[in-house]
Structure formats: C-alpha cells, structure tokens
N, C-alpha and C positions, 0 to 999 in steps of 0.2 A: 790371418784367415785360415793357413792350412793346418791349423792345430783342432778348432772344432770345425772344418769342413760345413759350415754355414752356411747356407743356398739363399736364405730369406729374405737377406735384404736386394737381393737379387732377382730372386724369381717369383715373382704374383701371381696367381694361379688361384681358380679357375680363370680363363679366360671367355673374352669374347666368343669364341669360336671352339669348339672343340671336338676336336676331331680321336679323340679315346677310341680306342681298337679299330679303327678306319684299316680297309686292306688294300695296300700298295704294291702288293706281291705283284712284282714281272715290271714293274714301271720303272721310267728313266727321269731322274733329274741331274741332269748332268750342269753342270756349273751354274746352279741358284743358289739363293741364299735364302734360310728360313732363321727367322728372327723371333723370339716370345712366342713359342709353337708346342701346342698343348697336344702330344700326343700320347698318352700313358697307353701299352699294352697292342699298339698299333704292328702291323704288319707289313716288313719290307723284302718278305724273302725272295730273293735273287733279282732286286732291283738294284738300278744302277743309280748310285749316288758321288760317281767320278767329280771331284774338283767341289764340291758343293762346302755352305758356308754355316753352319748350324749353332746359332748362339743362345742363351738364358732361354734352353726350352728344354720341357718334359717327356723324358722320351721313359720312363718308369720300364719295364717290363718290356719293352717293343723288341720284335725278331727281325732278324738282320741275318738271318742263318743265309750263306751262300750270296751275300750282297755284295756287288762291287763297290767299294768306297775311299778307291786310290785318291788319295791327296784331298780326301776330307778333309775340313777343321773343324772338331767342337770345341765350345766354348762357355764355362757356366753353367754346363746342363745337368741334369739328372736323367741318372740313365741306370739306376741301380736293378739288379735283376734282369735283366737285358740280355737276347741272345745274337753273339757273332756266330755262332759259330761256322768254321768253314768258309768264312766271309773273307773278303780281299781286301784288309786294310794298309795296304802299304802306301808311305810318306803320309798316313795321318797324321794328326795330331791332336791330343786330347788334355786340353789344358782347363785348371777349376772344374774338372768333374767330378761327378759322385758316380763311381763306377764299382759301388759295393755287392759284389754277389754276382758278376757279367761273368758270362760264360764266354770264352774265349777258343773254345776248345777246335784245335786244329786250325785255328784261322793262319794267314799269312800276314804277319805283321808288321815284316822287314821296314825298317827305318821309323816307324814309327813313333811318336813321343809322348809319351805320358808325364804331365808336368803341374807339378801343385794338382794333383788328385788322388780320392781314395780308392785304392785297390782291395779293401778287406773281404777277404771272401772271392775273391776273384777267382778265376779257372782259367788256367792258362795252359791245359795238357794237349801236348802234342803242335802246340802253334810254333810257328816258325818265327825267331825271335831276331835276325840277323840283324846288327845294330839296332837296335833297340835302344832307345834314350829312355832313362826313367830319371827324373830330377822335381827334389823335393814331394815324393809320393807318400803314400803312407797303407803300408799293408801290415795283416794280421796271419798267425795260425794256420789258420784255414785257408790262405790267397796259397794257390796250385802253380808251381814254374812250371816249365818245360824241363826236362831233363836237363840235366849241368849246367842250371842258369841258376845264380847267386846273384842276387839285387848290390849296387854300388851304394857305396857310404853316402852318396848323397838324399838317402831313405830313411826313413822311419819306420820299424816296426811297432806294432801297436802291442 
C-alpha cells in the first residue's frame, strides 16, 4: 500500500451528505468521532478538535490554521493541501494519509506520528518537531523540515 499511496479502495466519495467548504471556525468537538466525512476545503480555524477520531474522510484543502487537535487520530484520510498551520497537534497521530502539499508551518507537533503517509511537498518550517515519530512515510524535494531535522531511515524519499 505505501508504495502507490492508494486511497480508492478505501475512500467512496461523493457521499451522502456533503458538507465541502462548510465553516467550523471557533467550534469545539472534543472527543467524537467522524467516520466517511466529506469535507473538501471546509474551515476549522481555531476550533477545538481535542481527543477526536477522524477516519477514511476527505478533508482536501480544509484549514485548521490555529486549531487545537491534541491527541487527534487520523486515519485513511485525504487531507492533501490542507492548512495547520500554527495549529496545536501534539500526540496526533496520522496514519495512511495523503498529506501531499500540508502546510505545517509553525504548528506544534511534539510527539506526534506520521506513519505509512505521504509527506511530498509538505511544509514543515518553523514547527516544533520534539519527538516526532515518522515511520514508513514517504517525502520528496519539495517536503520543508524544520531547521536541523534529517528524516530517519525508516523513510522514503521519493
């Protein structure tokens, strides 16, 4: 799976419901869970997404600038183009995602884990990176560290 980063058999889309660029800015969901959740381009800026459960959904483009999301889990998602930035992700966790082109810039990401996802094109300037798990990812060229951060052999460059 994590060689061509393959969402399809996974995620079905359009859905029932769709909630594309819907704005959630300033809103709390603190410990639910969203399951198969069509959200491309949608807006979360400085909502609270503490402890929440977010699986095989589309979050394309959505801003997340300045959003708390300590102890999130994604899962399956697409989320490429997507803005943290400045956003509070520490003890996420971001496993089978396509996080191609996220802007990460200055978020706090301590502990966080990125696992069997793509990083290509990522932005990662200025975020605070203090253990940081990245296992089986896969970034290119273009994915931005933080200052004196070197990705572990257990990566892929593309």
């Amino acid at each position: 799976w994590a060689q061509d980063m393959s969402f399809k058999p996974y995620l079905q889309f359009p859905p029932d419901f769709d909630l594309s660029f819907a704005d959630f800015s300033l809103s709390s969901f603190r410990q639910s869970s969203w399951y198969d959740t069509y959200l491309p381009g949608a807006k979360f800026r400085e909502a609270e997404f503490r402890r929440m459960k977010v699986y095989r959904s589309s979050l394309e483009r959505a801003d997340f600038s300045q959003a708390h999301l300590e102890w999130t889990r994604f899962g399956i998602c697409q989320i490429q183009r997507a803005k943290f930035d400045k956003a509070t992700l520490k003890r996420c966790s971001f496993k089978r995602c396509d996080l191609r082109e996220v802007s990460f810039r200055d978020a706090d990401l301590d502990r966080t884990i990125f696992e069997n996802s793509s990083l290509d094109g990522a932005d990662f300037t200025g975020a605070s990176f203090f253990e940081v798990v990245l296992d089986d990812v896969r970034y290119d060229a273009a994915t931005k560290w933080p200052p004196g951060f070197k990705p572990g052999r257990n990566n892929r460059k593309r």
